[in-house]
C-alpha positions as YAML, in Angstrom:
chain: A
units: angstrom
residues:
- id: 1
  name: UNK
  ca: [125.09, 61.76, 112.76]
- id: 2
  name: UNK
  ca: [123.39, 64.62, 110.61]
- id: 3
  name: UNK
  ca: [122.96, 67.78, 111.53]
- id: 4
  name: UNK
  ca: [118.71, 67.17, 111.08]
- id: 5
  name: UNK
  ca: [119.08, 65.02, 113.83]
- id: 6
  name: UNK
  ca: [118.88, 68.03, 115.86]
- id: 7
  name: UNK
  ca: [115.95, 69.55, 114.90]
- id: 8
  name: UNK
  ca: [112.85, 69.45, 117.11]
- id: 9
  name: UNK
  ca: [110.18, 67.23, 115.58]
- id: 10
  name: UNK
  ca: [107.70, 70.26, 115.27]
- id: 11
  name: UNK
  ca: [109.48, 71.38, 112.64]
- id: 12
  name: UNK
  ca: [108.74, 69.69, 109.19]
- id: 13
  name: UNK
  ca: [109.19, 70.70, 105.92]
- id: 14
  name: UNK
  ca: [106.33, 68.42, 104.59]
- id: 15
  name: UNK
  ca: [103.83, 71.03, 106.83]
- id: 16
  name: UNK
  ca: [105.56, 74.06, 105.85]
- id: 17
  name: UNK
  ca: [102.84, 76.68, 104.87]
- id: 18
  name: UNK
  ca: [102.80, 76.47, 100.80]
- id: 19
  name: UNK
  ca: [103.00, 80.08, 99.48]
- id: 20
  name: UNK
  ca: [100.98, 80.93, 95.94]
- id: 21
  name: UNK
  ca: [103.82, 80.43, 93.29]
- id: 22
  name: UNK
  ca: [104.21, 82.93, 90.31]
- id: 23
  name: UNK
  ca: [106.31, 83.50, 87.64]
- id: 24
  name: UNK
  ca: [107.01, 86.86, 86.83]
- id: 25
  name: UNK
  ca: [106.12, 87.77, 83.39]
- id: 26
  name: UNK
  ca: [105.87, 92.04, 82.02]
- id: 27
  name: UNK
  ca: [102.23, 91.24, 81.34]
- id: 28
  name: UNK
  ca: [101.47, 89.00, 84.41]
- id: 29
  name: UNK
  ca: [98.52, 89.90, 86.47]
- id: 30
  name: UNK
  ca: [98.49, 89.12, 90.04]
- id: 31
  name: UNK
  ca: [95.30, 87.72, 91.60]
- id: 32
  name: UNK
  ca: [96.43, 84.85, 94.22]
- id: 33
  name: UNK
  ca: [97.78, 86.72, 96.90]
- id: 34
  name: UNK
  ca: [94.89, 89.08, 97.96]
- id: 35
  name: UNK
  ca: [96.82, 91.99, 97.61]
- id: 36
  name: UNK
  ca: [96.09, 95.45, 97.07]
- id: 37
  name: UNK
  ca: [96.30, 96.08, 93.72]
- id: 38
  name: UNK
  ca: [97.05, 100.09, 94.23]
- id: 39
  name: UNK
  ca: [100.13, 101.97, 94.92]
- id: 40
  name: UNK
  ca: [101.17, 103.63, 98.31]
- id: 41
  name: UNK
  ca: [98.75, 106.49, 99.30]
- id: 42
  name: UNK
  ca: [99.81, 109.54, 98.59]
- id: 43
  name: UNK
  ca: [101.21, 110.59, 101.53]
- id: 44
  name: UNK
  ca: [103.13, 107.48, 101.93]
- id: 45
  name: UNK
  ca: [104.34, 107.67, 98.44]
- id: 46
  name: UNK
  ca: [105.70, 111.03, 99.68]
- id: 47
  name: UNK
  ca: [107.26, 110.34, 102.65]
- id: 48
  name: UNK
  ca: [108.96, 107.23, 100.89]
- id: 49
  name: UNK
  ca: [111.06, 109.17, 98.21]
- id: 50
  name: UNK
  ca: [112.31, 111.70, 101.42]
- id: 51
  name: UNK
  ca: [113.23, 108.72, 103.86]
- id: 52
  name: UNK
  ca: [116.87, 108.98, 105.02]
- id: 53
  name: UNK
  ca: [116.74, 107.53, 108.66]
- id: 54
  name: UNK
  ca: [117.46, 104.26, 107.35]
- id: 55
  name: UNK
  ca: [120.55, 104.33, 109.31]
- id: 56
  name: UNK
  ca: [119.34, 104.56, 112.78]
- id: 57
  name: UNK
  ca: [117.26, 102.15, 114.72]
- id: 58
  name: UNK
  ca: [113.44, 102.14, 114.88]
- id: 59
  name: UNK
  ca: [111.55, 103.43, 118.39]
- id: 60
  name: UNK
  ca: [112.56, 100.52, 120.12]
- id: 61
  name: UNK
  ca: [108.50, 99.90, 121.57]
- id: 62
  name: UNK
  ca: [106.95, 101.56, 118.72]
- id: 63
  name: UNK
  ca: [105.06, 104.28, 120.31]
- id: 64
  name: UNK
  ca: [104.42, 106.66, 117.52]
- id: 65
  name: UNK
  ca: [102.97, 103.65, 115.59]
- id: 66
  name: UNK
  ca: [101.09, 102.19, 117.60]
- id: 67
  name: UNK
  ca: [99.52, 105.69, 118.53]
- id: 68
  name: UNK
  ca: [98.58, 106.58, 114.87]
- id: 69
  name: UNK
  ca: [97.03, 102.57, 114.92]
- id: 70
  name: UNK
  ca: [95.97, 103.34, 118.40]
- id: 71
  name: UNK
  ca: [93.77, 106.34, 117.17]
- id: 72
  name: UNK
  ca: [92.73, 104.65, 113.58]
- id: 73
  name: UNK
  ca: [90.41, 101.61, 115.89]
- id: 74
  name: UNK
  ca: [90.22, 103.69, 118.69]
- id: 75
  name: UNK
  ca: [92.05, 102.17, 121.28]
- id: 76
  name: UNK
  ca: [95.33, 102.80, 123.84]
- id: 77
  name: UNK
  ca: [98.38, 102.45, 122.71]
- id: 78
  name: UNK
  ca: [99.38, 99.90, 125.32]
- id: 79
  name: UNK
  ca: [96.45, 97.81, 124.29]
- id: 80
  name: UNK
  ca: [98.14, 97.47, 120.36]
- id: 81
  name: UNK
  ca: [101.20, 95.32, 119.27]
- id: 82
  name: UNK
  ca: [102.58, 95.61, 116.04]
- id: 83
  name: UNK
  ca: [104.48, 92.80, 114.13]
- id: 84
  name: UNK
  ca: [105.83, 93.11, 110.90]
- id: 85
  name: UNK
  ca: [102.41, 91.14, 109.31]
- id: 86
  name: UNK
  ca: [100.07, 89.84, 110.81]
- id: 87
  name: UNK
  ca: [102.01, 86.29, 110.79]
- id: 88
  name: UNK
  ca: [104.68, 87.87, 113.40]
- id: 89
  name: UNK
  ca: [101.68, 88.91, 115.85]
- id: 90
  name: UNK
  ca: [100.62, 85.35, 115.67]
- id: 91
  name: UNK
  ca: [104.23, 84.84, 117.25]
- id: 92
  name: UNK
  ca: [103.34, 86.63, 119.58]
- id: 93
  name: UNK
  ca: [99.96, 84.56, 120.43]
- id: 94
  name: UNK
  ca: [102.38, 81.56, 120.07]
- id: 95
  name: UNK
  ca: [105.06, 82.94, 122.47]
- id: 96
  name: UNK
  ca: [102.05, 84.10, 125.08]
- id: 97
  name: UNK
  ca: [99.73, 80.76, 124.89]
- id: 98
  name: UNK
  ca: [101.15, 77.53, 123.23]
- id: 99
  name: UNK
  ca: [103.30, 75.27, 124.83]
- id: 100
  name: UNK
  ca: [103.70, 71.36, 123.76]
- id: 101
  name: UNK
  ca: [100.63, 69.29, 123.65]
- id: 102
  name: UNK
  ca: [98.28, 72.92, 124.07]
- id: 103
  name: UNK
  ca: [95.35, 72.97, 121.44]
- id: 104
  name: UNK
  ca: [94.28, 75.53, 119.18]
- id: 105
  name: UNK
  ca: [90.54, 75.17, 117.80]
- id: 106
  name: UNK
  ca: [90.14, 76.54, 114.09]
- id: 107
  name: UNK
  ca: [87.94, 76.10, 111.69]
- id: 108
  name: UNK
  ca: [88.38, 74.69, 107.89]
- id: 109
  name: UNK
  ca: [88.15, 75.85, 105.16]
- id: 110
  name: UNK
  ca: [90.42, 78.78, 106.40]
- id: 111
  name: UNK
  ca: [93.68, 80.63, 106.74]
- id: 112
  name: UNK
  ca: [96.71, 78.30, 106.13]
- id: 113
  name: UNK
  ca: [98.85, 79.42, 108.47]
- id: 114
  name: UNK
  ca: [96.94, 78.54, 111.80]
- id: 115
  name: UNK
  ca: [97.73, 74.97, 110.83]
- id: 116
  name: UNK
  ca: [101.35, 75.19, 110.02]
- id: 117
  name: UNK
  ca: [102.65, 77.55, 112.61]
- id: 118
  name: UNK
  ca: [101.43, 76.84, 115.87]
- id: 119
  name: UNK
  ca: [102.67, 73.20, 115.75]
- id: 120
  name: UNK
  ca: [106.42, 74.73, 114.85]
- id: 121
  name: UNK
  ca: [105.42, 75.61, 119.07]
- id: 122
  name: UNK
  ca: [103.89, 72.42, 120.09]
- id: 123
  name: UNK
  ca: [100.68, 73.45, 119.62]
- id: 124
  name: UNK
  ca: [97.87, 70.43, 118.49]
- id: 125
  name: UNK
  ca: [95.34, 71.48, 115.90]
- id: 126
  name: UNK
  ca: [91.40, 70.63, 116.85]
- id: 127
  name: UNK
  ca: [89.74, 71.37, 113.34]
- id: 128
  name: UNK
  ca: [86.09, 71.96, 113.43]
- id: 129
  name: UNK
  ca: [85.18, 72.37, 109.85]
- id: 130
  name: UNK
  ca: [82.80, 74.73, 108.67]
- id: 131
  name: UNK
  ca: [79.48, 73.26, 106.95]
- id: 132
  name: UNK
  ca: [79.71, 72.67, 103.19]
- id: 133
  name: UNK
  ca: [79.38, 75.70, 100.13]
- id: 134
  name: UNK
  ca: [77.67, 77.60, 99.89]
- id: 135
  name: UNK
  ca: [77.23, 78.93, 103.15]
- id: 136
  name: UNK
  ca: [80.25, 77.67, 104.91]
- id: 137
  name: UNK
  ca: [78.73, 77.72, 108.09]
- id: 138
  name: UNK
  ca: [80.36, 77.88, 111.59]
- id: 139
  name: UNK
  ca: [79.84, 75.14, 113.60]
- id: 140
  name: UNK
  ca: [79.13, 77.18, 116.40]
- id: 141
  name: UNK
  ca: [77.89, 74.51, 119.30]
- id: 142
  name: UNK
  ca: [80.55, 72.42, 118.04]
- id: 143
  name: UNK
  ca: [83.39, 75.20, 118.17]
- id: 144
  name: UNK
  ca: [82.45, 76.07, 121.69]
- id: 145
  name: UNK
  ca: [82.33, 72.22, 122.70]
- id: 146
  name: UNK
  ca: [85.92, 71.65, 121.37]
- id: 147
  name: UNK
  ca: [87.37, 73.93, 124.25]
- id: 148
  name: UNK
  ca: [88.74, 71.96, 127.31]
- id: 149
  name: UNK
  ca: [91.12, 72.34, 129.81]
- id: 150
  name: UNK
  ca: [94.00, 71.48, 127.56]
- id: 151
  name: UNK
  ca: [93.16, 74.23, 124.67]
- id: 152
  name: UNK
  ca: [95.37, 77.19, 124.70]
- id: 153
  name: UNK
  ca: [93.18, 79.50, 122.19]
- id: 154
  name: UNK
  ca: [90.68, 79.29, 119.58]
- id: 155
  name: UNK
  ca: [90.98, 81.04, 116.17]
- id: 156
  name: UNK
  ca: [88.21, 82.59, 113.98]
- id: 157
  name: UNK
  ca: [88.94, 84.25, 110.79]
- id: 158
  name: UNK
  ca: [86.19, 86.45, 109.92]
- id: 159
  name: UNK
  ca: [85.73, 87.76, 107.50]
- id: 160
  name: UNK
  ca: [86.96, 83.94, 106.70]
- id: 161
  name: UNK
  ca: [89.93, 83.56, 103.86]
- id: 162
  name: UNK
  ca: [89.74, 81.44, 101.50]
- id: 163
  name: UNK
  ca: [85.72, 81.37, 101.67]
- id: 164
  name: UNK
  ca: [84.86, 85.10, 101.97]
- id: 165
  name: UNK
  ca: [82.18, 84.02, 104.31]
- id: 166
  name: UNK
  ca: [80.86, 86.98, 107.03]
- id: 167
  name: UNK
  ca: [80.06, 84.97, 110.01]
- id: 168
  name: UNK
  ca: [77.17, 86.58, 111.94]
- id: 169
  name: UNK
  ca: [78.78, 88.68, 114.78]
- id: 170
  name: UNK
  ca: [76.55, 87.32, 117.52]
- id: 171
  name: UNK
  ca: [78.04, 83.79, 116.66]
- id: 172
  name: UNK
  ca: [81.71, 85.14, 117.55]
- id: 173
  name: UNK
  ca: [80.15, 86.61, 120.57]
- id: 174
  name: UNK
  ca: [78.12, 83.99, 121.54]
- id: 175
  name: UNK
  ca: [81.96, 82.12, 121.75]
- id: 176
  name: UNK
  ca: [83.62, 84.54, 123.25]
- id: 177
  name: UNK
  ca: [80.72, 84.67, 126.15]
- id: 178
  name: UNK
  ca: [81.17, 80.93, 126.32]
- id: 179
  name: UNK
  ca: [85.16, 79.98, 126.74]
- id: 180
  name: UNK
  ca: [87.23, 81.28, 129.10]
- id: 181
  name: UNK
  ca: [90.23, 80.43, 127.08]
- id: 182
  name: UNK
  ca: [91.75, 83.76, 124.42]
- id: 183
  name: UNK
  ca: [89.61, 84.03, 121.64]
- id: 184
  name: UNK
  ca: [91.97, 85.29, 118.43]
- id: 185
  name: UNK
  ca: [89.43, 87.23, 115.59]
- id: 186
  name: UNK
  ca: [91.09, 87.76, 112.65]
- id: 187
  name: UNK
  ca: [89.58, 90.37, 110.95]
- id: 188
  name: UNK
  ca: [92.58, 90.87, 108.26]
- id: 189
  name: UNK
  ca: [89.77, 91.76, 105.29]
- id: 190
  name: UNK
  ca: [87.72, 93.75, 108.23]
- id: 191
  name: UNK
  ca: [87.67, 97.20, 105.87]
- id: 192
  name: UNK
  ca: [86.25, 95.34, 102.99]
- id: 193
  name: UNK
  ca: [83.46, 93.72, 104.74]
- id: 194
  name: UNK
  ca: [81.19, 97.02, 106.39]
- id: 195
  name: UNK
  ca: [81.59, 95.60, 109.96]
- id: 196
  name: UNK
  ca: [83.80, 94.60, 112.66]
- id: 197
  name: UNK
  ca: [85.42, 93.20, 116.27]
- id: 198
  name: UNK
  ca: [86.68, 96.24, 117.72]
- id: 199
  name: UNK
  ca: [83.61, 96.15, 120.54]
- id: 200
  name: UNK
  ca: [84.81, 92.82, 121.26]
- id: 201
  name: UNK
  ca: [87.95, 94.00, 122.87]
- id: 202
  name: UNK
  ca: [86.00, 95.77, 125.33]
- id: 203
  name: UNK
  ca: [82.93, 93.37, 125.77]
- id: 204
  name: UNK
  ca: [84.73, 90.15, 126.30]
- id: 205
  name: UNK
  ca: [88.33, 89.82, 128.63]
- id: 206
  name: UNK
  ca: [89.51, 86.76, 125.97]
- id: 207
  name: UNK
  ca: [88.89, 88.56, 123.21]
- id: 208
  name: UNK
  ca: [91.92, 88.95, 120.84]
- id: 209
  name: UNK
  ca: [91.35, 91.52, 117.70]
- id: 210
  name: UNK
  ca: [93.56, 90.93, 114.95]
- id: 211
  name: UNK
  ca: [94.16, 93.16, 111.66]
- id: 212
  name: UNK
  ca: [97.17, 94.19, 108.99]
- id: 213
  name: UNK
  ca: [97.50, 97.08, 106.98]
- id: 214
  name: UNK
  ca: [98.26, 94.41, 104.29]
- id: 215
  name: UNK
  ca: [95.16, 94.79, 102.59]
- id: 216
  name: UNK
  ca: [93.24, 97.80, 103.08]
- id: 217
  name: UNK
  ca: [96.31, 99.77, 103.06]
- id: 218
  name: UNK
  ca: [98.04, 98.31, 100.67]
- id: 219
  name: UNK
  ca: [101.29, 97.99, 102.39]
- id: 220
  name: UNK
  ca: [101.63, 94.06, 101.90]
- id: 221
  name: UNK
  ca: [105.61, 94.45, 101.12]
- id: 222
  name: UNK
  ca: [106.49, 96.71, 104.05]
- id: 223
  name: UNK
  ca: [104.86, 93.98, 106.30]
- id: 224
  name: UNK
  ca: [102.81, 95.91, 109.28]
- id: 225
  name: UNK
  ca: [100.32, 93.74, 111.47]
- id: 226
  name: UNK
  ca: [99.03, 94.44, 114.74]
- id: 227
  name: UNK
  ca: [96.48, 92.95, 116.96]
- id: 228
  name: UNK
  ca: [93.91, 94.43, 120.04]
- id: 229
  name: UNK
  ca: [95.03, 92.39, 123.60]
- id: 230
  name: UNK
  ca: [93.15, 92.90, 126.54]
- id: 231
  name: UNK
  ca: [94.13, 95.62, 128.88]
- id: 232
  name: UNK
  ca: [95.42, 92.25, 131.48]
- id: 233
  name: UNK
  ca: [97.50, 91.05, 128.92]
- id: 234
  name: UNK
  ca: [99.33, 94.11, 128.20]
- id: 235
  name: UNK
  ca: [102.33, 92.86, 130.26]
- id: 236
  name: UNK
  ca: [102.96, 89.95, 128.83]
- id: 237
  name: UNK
  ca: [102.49, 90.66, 125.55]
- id: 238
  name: UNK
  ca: [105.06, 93.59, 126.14]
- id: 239
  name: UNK
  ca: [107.48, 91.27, 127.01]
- id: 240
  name: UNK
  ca: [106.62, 88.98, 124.05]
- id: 241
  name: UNK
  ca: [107.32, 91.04, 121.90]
- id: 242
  name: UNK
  ca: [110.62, 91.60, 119.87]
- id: 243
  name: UNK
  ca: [112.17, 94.45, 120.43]
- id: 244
  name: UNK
  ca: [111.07, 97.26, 117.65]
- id: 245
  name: UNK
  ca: [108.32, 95.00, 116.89]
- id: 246
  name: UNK
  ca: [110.47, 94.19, 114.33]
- id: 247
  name: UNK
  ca: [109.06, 96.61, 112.34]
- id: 248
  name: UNK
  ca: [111.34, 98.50, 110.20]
- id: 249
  name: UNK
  ca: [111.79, 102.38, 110.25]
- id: 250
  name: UNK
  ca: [110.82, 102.89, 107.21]
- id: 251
  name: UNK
  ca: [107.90, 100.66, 107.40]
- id: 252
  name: UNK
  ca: [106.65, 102.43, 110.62]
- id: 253
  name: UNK
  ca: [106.92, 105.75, 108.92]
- id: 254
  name: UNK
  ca: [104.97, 104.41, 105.53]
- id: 255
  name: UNK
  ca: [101.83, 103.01, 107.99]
- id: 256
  name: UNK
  ca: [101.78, 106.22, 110.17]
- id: 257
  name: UNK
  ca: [101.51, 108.20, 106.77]
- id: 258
  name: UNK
  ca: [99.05, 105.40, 105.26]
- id: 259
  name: UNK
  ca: [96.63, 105.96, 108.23]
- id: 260
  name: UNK
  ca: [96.88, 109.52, 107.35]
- id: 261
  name: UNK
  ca: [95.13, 109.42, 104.26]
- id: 262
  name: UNK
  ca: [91.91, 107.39, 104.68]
- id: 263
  name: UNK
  ca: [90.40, 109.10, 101.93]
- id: 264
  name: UNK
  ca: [92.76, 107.63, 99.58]
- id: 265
  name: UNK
  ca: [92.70, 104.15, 101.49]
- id: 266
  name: UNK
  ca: [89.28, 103.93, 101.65]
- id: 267
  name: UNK
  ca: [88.61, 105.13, 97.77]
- id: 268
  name: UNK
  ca: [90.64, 102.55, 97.01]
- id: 269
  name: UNK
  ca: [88.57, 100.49, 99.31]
- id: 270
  name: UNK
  ca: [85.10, 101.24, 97.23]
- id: 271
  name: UNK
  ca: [86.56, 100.33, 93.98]
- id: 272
  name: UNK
  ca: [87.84, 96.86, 95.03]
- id: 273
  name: UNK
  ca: [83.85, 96.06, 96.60]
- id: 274
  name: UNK
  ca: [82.89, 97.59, 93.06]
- id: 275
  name: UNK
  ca: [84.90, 95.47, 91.36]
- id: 276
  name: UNK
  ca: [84.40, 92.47, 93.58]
- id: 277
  name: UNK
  ca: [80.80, 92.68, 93.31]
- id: 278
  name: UNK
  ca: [81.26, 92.70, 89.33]
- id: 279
  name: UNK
  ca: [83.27, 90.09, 88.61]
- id: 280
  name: UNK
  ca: [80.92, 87.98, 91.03]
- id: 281
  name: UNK
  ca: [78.23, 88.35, 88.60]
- id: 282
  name: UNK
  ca: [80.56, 87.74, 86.03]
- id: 283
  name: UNK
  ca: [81.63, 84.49, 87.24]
- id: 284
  name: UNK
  ca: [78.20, 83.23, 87.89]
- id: 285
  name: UNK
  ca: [77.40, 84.13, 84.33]
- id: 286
  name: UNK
  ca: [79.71, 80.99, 82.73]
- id: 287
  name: UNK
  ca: [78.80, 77.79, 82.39]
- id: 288
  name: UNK
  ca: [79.10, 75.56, 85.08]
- id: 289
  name: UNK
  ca: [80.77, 78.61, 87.69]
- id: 290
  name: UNK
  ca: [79.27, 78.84, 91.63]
- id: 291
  name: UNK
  ca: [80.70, 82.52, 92.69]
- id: 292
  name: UNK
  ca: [79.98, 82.49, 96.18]
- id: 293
  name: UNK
  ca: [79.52, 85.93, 98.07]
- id: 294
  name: UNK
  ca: [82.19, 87.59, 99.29]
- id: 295
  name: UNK
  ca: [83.29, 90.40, 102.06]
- id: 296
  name: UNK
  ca: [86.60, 90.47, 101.32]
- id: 297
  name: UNK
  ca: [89.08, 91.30, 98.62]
- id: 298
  name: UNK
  ca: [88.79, 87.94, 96.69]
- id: 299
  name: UNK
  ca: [86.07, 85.35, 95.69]
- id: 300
  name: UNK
  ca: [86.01, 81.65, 95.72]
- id: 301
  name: UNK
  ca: [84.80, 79.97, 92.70]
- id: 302
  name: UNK
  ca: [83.38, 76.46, 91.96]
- id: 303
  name: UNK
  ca: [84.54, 75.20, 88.47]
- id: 304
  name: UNK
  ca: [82.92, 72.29, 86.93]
- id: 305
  name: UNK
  ca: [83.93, 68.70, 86.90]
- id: 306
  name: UNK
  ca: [87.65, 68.07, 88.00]
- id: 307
  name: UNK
  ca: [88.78, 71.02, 85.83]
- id: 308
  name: UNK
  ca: [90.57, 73.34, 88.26]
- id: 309
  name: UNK
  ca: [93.72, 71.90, 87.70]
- id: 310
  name: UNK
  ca: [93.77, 72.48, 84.21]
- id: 311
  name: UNK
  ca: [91.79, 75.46, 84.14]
- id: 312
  name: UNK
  ca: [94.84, 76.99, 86.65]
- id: 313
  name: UNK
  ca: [97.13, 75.87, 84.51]
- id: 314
  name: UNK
  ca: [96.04, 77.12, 81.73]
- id: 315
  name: UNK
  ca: [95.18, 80.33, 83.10]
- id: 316
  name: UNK
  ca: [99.19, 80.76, 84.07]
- id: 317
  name: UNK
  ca: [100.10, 79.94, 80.98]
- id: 318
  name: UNK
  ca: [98.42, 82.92, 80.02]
- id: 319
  name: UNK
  ca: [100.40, 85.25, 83.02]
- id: 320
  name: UNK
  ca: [97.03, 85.15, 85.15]
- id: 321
  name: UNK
  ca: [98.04, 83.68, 88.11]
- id: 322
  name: UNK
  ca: [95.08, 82.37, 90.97]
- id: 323
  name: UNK
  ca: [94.93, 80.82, 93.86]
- id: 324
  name: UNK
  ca: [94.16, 76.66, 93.90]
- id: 325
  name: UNK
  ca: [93.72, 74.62, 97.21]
- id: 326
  name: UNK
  ca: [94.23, 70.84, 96.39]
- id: 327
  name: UNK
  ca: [94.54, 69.69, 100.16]
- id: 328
  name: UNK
  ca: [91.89, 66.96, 100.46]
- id: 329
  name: UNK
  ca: [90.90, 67.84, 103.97]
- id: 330
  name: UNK
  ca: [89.56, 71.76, 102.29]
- id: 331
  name: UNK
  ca: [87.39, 69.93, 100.16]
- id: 332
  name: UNK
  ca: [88.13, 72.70, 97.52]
- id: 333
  name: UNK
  ca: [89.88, 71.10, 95.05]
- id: 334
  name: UNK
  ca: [87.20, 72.10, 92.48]
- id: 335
  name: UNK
  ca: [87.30, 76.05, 93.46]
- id: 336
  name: UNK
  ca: [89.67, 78.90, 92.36]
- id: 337
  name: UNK
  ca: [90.19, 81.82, 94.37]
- id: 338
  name: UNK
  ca: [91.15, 85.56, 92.83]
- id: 339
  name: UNK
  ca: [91.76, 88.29, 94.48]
- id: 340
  name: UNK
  ca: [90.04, 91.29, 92.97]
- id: 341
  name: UNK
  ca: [92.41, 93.55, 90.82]
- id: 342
  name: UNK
  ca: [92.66, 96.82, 89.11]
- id: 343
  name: UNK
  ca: [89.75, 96.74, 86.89]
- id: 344
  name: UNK
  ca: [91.59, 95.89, 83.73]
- id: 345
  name: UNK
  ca: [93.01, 93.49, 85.08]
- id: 346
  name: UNK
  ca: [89.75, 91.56, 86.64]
- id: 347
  name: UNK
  ca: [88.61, 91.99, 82.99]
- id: 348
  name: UNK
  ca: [91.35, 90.40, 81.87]
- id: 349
  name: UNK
  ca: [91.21, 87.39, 84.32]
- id: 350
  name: UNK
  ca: [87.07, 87.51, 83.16]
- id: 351
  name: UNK
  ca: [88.50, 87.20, 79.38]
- id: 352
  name: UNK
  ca: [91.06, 84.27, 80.02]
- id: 353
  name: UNK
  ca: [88.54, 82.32, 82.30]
- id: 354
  name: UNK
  ca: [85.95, 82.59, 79.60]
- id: 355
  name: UNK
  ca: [88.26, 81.58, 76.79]
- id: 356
  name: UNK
  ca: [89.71, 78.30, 78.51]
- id: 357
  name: UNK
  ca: [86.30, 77.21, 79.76]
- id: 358
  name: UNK
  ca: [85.11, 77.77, 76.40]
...
């Protein structure tokens, strides 16, 4: 008998999240993975090239981390856990809520991973798509009417990746006011949109704020997510999760210094919505191109015909590497995505895209 015999039947390698692939090149430019195309902040820099704890073992709950996060939303401690990214505090939601045969509500178009993980736990996917581009609409009423006694949780990304769509706040409310099951928000791209959740940790006892320091901050490789839990939950989610958070020392120490220097972050912060907002109008400048709006760090793009396929293709032949989503069920198989770049390098991208449609 093989070995694969034993593994549980949640687990498939057919519905394994697929990751962006790149090839690295010394002229490639990076715009698929909504990264942050700047370098630590400052202070972080600093503090990097003088790290020498290495040795010893992180705070084993955190503290001093989720203190400096604590004080950068404006909550308790206790009321934070950290993961290292945002993908390990949805381990945590998995650990707290799903159990085999439990639903999770989400809506597509949107983040991946909602779909991949949560059945590794048992957990049955309820999609309730969003209306068609260009709005992308939540299906509020139908959202809310998904939730039953069997549903564990229900997910909203906003802002919503891979759209960009800004779902009005009172719709998020209006769900939160109207389930009595957790409500997860994942505001990941919160900084670049002018708004967020945090109220909603206080106004509504399901309501589950979710953020990384991926983006904003700029610390996608040191891997530091967190999430807001409801001050009732703050036992269980203690003992859900890992010890250290499985955060790394030096990772702790790089987002405590990152949160530190806001001026820097949020600099950065202005230039990206800059650039965003330029290579928007850009985009809707070519032939045949639908930029939609966008409050994130990255805009969706409708291409003409069935050319996306090439058009990607031929855009990593030239190093300039985007992000595709050929899953029928997105119904974006004619859309790119980039994430927005330094500004040569969104020129660059501009330059390329222009060329091959030409």
């Amino acid at each position: 008998m093989s070995i694969t015999n034993y593994v549980r039947k949640e687990v498939s390698p057919a519905a394994a999240y697929k990751l962006a692939q790149r090839q690295v090149h010394a002229d490639s430019i990076f715009l698929n993975l909504n990264e942050s195309p700047y370098p630590l902040a400052p202070k972080a820099q600093a503090l990097l090239e003088t790290f020498h704890n290495g040795n010893r073992y992180p705070d084993f709950s955190q503290v001093e981390l989720r203190t400096a996060i604590g004080d950068y939303v404006g909550f308790a401690p206790e009321r934070i856990a950290c993961g290292a990214g945002l993908d390990d505090v949805f381990q945590i939601l998995a650990t707290l809520f799903i159990s085999p045969g439990k639903e999770v509500v989400i809506s597509n178009p949107t983040f991946g991973m909602y779909e991949t993980f949560f059945p590794l736990h048992g957990g049955v996917i309820v999609d309730v798509p969003l209306g068609p581009a260009p709005d992308f609409a939540l299906n509020l009423q139908g959202v809310i009417d998904a939730v039953n006694e069997n549903t564990a949780m229900v997910i909203v990304c906003n802002p919503n990746n891979p759209t960009g769509t800004l779902f009005p706040l009172e719709q998020i409310a209006e769900i939160c006011a109207n389930v009595s099951c957790p409500v997860a928000i994942d505001e990941a791209y919160a900084e670049f949109s002018g708004t967020d959740h945090l109220d909603f940790a206080n106004r509504f006892p399901n309501a589950i704020v979710l953020r990384t320091l991926s983006k904003f901050a700029g610390l996608a490789g040191y891997r530091v997510g967190y999430g807001i839990f409801p001050e009732d939950l703050v036992p269980y989610v203690s003992a859900a999760t890992p010890a250290f958070a499985n955060v790394s020392s030096v990772s702790a120490a790089i987002a405590i210094a990152s949160l530190n220097d806001l001026d820097a972050l949020k600099a950065n912060r202005d230039e990206q919505v800059a650039e965003r907002e330029r290579v928007t109008a850009c985009l809707n400048e070519l032939p045949g191109v639908v930029a939609y709006p966008s409050a994130t760090n990255f805009v969706l793009f409708k291409l003409p015909g069935d050319s996306a396929p090439d058009i990607l293709a031929q855009l990593n032949d030239r190093h300039i590497y985007v992000r595709h989503y050929p899953q029928p069920h997105l119904d974006l198989g004619d859309h790119l995505r980039v994430s927005i770049g330094l500004p040569d390098e969104n020129s660059a991208f501009l330059n390329a895209l222009e060329e091959v449609l030409a």
